[in-house]
PDB file of N, CA, C and O in Angstrom:
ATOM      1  N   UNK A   1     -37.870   0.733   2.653  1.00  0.00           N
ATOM      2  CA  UNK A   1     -36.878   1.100   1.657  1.00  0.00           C
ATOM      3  C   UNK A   1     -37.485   0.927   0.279  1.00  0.00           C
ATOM      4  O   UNK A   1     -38.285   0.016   0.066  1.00  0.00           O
ATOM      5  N   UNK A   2     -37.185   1.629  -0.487  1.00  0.00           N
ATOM      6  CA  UNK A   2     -37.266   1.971  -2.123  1.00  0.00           C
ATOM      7  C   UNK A   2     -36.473   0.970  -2.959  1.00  0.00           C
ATOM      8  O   UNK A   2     -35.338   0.599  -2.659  1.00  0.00           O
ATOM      9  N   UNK A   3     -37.250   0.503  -4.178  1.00  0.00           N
ATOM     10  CA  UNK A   3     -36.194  -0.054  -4.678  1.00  0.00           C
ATOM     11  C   UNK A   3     -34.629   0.355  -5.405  1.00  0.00           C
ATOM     12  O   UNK A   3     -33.679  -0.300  -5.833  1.00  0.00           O
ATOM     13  N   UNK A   4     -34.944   1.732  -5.280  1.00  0.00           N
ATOM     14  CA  UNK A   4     -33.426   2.447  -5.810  1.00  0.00           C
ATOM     15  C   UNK A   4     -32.268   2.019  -4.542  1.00  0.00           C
ATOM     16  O   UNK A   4     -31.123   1.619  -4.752  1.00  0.00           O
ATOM     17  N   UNK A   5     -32.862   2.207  -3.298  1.00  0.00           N
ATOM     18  CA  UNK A   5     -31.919   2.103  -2.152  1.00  0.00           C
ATOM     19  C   UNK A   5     -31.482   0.878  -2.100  1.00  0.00           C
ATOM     20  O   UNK A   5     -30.363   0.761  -1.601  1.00  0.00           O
ATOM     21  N   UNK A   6     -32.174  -0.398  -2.572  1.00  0.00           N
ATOM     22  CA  UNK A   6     -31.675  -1.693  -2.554  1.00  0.00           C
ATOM     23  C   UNK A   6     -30.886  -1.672  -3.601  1.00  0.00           C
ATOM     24  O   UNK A   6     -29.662  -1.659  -3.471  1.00  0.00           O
ATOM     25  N   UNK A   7     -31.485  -1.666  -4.772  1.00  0.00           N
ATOM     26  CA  UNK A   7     -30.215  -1.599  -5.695  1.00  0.00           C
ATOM     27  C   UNK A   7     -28.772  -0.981  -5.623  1.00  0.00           C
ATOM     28  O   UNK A   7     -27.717  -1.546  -5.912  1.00  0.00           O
ATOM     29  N   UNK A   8     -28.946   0.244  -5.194  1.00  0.00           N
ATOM     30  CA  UNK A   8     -27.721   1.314  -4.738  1.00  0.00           C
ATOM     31  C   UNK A   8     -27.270  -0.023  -3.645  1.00  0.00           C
ATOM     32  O   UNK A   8     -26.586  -0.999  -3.955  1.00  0.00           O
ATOM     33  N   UNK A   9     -27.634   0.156  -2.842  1.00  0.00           N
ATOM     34  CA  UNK A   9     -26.896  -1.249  -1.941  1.00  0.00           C
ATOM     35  C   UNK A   9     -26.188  -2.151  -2.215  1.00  0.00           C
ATOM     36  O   UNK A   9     -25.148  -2.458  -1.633  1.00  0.00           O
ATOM     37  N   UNK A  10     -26.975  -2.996  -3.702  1.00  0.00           N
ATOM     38  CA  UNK A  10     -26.083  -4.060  -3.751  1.00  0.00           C
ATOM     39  C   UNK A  10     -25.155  -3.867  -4.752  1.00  0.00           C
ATOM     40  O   UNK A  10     -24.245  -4.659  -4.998  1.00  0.00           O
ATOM     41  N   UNK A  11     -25.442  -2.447  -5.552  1.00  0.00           N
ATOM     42  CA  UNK A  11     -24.353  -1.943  -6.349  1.00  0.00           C
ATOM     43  C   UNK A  11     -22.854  -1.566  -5.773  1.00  0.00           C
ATOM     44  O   UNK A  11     -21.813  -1.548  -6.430  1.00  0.00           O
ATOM     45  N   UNK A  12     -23.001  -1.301  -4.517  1.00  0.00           N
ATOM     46  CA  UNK A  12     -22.115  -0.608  -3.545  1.00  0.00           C
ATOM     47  C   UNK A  12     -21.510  -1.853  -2.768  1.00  0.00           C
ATOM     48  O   UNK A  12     -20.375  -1.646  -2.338  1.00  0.00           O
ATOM     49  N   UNK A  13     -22.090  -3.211  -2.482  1.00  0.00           N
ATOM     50  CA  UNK A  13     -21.380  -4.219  -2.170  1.00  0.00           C
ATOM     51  C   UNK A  13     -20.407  -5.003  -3.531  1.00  0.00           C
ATOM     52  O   UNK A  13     -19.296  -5.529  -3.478  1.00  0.00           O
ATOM     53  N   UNK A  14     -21.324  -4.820  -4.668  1.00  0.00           N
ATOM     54  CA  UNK A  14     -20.720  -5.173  -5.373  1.00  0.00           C
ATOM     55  C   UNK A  14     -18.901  -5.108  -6.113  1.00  0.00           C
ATOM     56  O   UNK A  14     -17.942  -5.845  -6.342  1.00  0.00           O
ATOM     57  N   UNK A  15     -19.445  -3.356  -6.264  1.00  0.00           N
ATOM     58  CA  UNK A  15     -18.167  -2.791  -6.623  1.00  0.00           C
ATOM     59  C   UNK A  15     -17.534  -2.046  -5.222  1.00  0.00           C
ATOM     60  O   UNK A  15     -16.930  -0.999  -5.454  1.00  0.00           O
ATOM     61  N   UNK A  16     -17.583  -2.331  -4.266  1.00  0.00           N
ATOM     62  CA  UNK A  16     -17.079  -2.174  -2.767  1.00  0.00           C
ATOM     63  C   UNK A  16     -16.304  -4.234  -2.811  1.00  0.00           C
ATOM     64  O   UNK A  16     -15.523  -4.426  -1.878  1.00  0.00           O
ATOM     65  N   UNK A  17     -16.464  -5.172  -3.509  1.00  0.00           N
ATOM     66  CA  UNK A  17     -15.971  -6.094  -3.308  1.00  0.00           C
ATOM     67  C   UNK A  17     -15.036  -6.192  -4.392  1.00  0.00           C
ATOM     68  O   UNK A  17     -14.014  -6.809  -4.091  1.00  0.00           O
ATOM     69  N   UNK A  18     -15.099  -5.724  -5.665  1.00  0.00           N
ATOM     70  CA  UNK A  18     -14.380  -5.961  -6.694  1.00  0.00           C
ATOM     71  C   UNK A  18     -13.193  -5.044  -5.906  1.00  0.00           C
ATOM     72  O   UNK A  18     -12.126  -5.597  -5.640  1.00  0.00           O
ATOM     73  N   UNK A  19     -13.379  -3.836  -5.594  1.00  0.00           N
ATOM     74  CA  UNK A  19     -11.980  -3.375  -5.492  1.00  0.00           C
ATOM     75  C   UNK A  19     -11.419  -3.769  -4.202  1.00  0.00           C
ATOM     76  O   UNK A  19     -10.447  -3.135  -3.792  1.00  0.00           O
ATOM     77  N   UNK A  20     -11.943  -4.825  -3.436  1.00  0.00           N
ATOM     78  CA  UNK A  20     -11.463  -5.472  -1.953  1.00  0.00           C
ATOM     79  C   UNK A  20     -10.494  -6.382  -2.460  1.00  0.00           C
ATOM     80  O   UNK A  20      -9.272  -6.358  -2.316  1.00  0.00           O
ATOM     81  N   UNK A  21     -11.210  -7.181  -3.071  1.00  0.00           N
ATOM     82  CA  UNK A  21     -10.440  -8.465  -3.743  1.00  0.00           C
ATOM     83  C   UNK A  21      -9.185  -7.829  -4.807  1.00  0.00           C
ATOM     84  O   UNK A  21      -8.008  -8.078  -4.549  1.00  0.00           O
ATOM     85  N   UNK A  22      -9.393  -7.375  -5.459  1.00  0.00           N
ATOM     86  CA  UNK A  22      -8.382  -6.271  -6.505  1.00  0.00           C
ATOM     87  C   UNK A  22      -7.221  -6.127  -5.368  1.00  0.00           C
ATOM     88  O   UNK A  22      -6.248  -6.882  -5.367  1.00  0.00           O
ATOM     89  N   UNK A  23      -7.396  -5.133  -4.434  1.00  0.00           N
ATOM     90  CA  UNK A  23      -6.274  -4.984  -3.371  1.00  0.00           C
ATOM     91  C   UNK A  23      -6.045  -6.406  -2.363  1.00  0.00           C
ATOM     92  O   UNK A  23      -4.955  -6.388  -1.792  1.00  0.00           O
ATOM     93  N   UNK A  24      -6.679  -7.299  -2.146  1.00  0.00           N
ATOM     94  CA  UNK A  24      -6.196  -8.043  -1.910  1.00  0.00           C
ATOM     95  C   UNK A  24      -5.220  -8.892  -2.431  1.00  0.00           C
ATOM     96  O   UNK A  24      -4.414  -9.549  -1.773  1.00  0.00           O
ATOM     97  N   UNK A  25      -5.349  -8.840  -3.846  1.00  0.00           N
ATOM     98  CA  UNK A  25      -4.719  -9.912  -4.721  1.00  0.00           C
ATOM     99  C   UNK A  25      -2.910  -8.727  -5.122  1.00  0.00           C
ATOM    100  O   UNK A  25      -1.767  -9.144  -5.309  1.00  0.00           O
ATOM    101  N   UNK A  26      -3.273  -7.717  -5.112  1.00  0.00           N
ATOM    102  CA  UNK A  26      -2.380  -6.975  -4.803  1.00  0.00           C
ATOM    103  C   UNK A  26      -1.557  -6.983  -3.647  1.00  0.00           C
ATOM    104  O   UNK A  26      -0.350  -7.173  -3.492  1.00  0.00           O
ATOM    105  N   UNK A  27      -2.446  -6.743  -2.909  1.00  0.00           N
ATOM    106  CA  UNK A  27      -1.072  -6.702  -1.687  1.00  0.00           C
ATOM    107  C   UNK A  27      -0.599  -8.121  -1.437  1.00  0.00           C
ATOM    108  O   UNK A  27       0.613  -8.191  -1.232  1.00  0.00           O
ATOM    109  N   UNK A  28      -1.279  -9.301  -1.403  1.00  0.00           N
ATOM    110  CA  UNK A  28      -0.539 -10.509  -1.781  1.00  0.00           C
ATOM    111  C   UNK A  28       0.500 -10.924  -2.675  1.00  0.00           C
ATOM    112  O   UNK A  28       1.307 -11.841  -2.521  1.00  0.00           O
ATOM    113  N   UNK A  29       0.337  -9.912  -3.889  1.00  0.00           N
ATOM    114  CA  UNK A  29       1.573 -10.582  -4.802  1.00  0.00           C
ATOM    115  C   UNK A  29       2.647  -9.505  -4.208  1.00  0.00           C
ATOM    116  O   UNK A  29       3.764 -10.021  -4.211  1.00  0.00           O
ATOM    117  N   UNK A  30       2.661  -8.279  -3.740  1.00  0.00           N
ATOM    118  CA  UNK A  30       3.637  -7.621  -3.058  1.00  0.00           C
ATOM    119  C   UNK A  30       4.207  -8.167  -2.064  1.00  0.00           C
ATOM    120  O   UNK A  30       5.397  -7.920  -1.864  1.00  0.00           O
ATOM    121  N   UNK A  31       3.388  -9.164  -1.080  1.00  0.00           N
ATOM    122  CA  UNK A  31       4.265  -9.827  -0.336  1.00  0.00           C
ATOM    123  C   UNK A  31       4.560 -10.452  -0.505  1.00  0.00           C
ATOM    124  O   UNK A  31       5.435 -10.788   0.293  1.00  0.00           O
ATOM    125  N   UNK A  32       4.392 -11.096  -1.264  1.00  0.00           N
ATOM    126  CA  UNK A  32       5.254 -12.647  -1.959  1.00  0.00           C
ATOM    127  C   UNK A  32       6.364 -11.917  -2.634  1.00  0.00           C
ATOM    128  O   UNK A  32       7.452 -12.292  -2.196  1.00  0.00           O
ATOM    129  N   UNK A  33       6.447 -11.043  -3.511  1.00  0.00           N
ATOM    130  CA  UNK A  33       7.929 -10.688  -3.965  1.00  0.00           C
ATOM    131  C   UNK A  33       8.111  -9.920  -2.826  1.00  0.00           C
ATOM    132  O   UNK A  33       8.481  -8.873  -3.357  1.00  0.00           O
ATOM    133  N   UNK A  34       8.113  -9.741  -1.852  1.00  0.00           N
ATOM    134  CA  UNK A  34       8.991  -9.079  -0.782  1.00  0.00           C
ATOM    135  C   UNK A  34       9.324  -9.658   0.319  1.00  0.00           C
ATOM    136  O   UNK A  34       9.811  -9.159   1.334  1.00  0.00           O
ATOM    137  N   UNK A  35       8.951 -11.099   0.013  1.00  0.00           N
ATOM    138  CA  UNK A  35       9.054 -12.513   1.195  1.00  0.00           C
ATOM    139  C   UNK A  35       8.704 -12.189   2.462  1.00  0.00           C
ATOM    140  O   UNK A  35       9.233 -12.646   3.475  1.00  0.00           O
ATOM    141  N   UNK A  36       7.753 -11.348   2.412  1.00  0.00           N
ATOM    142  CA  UNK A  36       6.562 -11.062   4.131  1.00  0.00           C
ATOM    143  C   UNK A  36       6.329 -12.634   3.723  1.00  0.00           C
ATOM    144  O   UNK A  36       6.473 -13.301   2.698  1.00  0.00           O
ATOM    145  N   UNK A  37       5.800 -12.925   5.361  1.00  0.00           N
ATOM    146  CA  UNK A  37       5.110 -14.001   5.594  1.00  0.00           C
ATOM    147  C   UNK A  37       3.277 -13.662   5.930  1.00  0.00           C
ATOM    148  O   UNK A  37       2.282 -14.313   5.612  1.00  0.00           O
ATOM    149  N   UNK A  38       3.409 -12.519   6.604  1.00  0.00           N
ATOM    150  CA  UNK A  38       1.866 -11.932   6.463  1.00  0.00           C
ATOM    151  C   UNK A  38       1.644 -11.111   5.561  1.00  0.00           C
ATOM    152  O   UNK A  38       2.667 -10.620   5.084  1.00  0.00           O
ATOM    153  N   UNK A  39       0.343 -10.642   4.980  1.00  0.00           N
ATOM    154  CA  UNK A  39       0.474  -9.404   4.568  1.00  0.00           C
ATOM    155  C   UNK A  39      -0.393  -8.251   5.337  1.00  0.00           C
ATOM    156  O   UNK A  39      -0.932  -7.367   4.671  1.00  0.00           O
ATOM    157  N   UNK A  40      -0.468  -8.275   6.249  1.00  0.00           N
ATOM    158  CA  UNK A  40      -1.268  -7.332   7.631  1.00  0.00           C
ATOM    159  C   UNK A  40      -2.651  -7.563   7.566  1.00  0.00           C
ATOM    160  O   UNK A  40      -3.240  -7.475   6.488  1.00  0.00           O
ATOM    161  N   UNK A  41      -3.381  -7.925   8.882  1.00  0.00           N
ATOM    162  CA  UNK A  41      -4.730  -7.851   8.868  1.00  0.00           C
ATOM    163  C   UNK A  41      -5.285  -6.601   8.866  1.00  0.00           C
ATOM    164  O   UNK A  41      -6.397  -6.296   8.436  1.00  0.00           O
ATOM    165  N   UNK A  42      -4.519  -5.938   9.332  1.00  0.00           N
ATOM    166  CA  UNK A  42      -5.564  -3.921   8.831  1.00  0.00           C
ATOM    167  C   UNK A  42      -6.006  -3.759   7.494  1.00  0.00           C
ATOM    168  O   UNK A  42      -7.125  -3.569   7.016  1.00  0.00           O
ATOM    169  N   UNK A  43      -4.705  -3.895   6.923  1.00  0.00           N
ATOM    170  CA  UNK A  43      -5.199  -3.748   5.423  1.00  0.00           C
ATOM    171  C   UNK A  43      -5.262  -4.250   4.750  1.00  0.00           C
ATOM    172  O   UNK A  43      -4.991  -3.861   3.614  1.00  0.00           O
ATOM    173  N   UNK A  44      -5.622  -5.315   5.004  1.00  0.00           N
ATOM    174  CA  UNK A  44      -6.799  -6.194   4.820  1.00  0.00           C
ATOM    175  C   UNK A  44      -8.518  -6.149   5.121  1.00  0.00           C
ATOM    176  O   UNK A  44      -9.342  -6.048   4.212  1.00  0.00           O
ATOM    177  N   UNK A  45      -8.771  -6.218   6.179  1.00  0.00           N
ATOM    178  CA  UNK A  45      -9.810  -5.858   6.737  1.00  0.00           C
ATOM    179  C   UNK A  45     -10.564  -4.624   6.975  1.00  0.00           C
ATOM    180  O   UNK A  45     -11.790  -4.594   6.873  1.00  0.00           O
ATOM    181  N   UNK A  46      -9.956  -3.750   7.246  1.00  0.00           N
ATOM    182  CA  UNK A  46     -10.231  -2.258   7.409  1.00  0.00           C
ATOM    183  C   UNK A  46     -11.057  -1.612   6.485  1.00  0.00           C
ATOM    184  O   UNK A  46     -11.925  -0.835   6.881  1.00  0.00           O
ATOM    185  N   UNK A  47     -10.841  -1.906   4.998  1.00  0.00           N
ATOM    186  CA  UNK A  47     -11.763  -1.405   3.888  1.00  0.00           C
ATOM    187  C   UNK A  47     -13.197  -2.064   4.295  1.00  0.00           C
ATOM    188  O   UNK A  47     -14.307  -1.588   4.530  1.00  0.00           O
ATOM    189  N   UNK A  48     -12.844  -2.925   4.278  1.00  0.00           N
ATOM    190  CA  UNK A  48     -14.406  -3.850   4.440  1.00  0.00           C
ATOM    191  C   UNK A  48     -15.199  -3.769   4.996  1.00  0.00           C
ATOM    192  O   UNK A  48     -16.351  -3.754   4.562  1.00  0.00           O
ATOM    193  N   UNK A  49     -14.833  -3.679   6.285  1.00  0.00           N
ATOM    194  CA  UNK A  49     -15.449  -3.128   7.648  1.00  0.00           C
ATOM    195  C   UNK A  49     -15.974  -1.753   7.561  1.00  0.00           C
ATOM    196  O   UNK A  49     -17.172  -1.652   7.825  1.00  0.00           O
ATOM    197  N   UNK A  50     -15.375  -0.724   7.264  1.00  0.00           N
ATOM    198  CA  UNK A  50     -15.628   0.583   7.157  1.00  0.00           C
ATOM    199  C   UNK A  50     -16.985   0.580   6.263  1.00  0.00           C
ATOM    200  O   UNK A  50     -18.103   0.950   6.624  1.00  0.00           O
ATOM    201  N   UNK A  51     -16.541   0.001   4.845  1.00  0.00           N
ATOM    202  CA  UNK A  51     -17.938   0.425   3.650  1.00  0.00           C
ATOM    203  C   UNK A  51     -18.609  -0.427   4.317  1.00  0.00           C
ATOM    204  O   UNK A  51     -19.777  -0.043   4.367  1.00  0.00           O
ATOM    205  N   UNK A  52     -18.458  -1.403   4.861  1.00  0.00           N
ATOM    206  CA  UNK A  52     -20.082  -2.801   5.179  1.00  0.00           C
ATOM    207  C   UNK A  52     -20.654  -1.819   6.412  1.00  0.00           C
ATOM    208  O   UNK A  52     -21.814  -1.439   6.259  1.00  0.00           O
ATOM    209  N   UNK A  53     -19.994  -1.396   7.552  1.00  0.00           N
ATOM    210  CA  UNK A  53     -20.716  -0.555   8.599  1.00  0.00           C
ATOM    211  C   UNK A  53     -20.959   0.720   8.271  1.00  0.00           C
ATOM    212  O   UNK A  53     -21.535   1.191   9.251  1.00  0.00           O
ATOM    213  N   UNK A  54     -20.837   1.624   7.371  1.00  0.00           N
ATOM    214  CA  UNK A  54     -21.273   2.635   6.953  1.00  0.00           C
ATOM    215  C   UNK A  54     -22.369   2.078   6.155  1.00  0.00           C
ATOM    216  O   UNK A  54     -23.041   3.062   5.847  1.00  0.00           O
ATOM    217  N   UNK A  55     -23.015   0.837   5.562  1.00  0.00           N
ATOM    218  CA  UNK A  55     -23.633   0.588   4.849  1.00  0.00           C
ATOM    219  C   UNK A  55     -24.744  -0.141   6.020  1.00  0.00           C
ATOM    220  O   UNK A  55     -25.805   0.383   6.358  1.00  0.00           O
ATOM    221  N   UNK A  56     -24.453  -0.875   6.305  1.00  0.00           N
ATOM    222  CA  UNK A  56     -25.411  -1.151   7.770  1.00  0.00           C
ATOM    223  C   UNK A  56     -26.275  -0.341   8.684  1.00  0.00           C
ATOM    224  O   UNK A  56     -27.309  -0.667   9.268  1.00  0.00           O
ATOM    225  N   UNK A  57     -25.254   1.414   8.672  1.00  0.00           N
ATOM    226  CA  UNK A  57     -26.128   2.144   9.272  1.00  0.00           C
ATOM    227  C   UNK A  57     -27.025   2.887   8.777  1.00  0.00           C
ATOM    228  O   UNK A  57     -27.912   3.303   9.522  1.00  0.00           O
ATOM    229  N   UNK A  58     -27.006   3.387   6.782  1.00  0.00           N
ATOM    230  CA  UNK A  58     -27.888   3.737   6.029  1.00  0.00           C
ATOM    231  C   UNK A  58     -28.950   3.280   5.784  1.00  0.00           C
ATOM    232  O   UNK A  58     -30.075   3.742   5.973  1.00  0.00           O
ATOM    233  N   UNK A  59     -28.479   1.954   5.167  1.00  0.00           N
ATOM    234  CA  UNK A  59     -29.475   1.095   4.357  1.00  0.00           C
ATOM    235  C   UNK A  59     -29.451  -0.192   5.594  1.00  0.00           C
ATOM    236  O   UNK A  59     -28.570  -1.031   5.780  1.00  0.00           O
ATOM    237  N   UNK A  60     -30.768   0.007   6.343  1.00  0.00           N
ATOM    238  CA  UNK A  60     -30.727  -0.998   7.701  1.00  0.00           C
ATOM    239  C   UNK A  60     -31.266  -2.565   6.759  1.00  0.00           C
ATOM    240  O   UNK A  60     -30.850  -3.701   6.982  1.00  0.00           O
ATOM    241  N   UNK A  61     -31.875  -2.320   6.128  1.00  0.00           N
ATOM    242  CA  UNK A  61     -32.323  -3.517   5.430  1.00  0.00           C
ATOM    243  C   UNK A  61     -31.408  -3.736   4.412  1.00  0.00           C
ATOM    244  O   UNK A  61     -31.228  -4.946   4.272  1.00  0.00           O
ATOM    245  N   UNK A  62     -30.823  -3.131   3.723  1.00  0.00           N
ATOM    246  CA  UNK A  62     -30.154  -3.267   2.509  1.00  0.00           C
ATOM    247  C   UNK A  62     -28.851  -4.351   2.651  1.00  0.00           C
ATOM    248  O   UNK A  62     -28.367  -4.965   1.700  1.00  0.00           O
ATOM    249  N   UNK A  63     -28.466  -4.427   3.853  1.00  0.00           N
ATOM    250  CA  UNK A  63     -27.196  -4.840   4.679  1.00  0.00           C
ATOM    251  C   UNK A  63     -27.186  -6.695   4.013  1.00  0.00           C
ATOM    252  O   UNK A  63     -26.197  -7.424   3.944  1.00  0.00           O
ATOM    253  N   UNK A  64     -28.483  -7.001   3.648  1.00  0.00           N
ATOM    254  CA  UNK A  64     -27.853  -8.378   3.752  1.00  0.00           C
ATOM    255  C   UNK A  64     -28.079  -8.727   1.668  1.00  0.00           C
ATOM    256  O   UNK A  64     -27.824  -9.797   1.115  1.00  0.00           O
ATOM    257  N   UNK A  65     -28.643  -7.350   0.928  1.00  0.00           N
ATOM    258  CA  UNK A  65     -28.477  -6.972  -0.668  1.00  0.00           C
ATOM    259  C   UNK A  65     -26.486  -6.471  -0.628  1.00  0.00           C
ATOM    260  O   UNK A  65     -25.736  -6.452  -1.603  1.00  0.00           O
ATOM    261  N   UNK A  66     -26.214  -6.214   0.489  1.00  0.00           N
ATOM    262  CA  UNK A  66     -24.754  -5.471   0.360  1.00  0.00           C
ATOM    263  C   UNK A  66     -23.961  -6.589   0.356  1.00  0.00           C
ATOM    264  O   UNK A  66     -23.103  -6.552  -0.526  1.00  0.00           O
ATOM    265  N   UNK A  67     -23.956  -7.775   1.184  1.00  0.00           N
ATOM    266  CA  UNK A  67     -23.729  -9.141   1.590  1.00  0.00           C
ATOM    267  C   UNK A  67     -23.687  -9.673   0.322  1.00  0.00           C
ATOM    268  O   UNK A  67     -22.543  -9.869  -0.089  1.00  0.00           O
ATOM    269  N   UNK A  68     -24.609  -9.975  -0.445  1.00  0.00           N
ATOM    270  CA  UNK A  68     -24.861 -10.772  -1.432  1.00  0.00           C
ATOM    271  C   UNK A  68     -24.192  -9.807  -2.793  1.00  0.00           C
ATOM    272  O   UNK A  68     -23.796 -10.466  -3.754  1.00  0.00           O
ATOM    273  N   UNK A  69     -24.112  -8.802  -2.843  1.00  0.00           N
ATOM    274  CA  UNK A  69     -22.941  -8.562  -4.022  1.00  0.00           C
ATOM    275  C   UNK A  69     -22.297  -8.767  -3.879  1.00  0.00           C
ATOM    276  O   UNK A  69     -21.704  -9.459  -4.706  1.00  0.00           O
ATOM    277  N   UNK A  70     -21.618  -8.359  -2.536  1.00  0.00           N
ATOM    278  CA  UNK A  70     -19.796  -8.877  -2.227  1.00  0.00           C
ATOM    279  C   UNK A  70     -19.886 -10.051  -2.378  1.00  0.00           C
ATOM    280  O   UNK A  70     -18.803 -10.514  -2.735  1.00  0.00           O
ATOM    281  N   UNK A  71     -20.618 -10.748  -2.288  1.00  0.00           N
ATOM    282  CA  UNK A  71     -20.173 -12.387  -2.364  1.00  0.00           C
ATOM    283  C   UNK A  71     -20.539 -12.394  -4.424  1.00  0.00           C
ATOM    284  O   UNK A  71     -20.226 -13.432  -5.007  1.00  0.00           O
ATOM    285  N   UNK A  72     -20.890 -11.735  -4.904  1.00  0.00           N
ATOM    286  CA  UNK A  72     -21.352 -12.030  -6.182  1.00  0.00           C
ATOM    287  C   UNK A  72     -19.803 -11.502  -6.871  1.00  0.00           C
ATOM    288  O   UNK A  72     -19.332 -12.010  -7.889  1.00  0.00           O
ATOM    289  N   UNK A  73     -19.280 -10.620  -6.254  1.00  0.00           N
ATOM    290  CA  UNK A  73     -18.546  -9.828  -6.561  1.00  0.00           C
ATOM    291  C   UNK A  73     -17.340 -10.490  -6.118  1.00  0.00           C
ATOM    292  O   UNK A  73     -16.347 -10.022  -6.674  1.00  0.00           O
ATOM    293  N   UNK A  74     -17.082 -11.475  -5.255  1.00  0.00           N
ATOM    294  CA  UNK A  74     -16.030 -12.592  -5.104  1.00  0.00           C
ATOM    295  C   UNK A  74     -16.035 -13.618  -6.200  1.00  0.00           C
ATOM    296  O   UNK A  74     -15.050 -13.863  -6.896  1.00  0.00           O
ATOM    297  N   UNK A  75     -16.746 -13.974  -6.267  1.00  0.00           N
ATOM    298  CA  UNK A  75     -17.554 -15.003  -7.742  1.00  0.00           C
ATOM    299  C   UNK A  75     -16.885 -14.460  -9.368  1.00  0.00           C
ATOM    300  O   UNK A  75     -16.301 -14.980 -10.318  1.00  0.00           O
ATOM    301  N   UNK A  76     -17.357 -13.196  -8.998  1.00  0.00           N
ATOM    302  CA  UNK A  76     -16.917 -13.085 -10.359  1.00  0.00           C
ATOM    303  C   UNK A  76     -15.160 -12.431 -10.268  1.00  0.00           C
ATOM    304  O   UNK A  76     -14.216 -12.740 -10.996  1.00  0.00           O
ATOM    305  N   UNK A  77     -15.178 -11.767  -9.479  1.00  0.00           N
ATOM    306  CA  UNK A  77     -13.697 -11.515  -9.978  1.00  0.00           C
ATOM    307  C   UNK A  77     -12.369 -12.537  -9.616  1.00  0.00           C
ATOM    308  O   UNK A  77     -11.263 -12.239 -10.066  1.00  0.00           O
ATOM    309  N   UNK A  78     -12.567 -13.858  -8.707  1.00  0.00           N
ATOM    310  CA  UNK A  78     -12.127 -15.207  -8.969  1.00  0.00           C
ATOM    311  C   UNK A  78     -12.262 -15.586 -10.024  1.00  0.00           C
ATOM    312  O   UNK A  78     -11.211 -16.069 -10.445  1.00  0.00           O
ATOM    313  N   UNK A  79     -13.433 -15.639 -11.041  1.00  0.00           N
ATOM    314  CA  UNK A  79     -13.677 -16.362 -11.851  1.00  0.00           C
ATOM    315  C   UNK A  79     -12.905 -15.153 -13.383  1.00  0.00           C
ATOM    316  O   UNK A  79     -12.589 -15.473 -14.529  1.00  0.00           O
ATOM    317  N   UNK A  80     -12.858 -13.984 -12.779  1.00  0.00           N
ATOM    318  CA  UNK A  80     -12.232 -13.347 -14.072  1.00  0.00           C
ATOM    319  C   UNK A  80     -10.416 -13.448 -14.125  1.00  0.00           C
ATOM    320  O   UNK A  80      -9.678 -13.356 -15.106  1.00  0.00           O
ATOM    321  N   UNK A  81     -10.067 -13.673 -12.645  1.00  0.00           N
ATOM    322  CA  UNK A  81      -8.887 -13.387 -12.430  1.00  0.00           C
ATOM    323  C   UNK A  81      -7.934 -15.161 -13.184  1.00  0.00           C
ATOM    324  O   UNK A  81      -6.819 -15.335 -13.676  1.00  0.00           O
ATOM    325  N   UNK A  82      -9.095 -16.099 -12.901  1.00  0.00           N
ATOM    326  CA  UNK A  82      -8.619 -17.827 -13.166  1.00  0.00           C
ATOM    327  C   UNK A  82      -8.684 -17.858 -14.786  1.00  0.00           C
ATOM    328  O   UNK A  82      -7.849 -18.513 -15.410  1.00  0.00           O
ATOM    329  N   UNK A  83      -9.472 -17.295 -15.296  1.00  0.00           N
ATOM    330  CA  UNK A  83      -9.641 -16.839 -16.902  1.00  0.00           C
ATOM    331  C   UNK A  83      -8.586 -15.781 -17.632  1.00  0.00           C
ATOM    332  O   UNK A  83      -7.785 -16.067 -18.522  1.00  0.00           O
ATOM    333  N   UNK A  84      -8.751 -14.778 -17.158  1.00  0.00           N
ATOM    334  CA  UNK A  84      -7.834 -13.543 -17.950  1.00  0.00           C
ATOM    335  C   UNK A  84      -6.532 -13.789 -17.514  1.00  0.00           C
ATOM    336  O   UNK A  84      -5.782 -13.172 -18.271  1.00  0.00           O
ATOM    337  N   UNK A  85      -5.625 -14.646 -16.299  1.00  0.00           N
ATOM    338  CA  UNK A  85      -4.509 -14.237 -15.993  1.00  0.00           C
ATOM    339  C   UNK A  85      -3.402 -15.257 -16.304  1.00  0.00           C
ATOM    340  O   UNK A  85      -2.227 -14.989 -16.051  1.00  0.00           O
TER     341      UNK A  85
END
């Protein structure tokens, strides 16, 4: 692999995690004002799974640069959401 393909990788975990967490924190405050006790594991999980295994089967090496944005990309948008909100 190229270094464009790694980068593209962990660009794509990155902002593939910001908008995970984004809808997560969303559909959580929807269920809290709508007094669910769950808020569904599909959609929840389903995004994630889809971009991380479509990303696993492109970029065979890139998979653990895809890993490490999403987790960079948990980091920071915890840390923007405990600040800005």
């Amino acid at each position: 692999m190229n270094g464009i393909d790694l980068v593209f990788s962990f660009l794509t975990g990155f902002l593939s995690g910001i908008g995970y967490f984004h809808h997560l924190l969303i559909s959580s405050q929807r269920a809290i004002l709508n007094r669910k006790k769950s808020t569904g594991f599909i959609f929840r999980f389903v995004p994630f799974s889809i971009v991380a295994l479509s990303v696993a089967v492109v970029f065979r090496e890139g998979i653990i640069l895809f890993l490490i944005g999403f987790y960079v990309s948990r980091l920071t948008y915890t840390n923007f959401v405990i600040r800005y909100r």
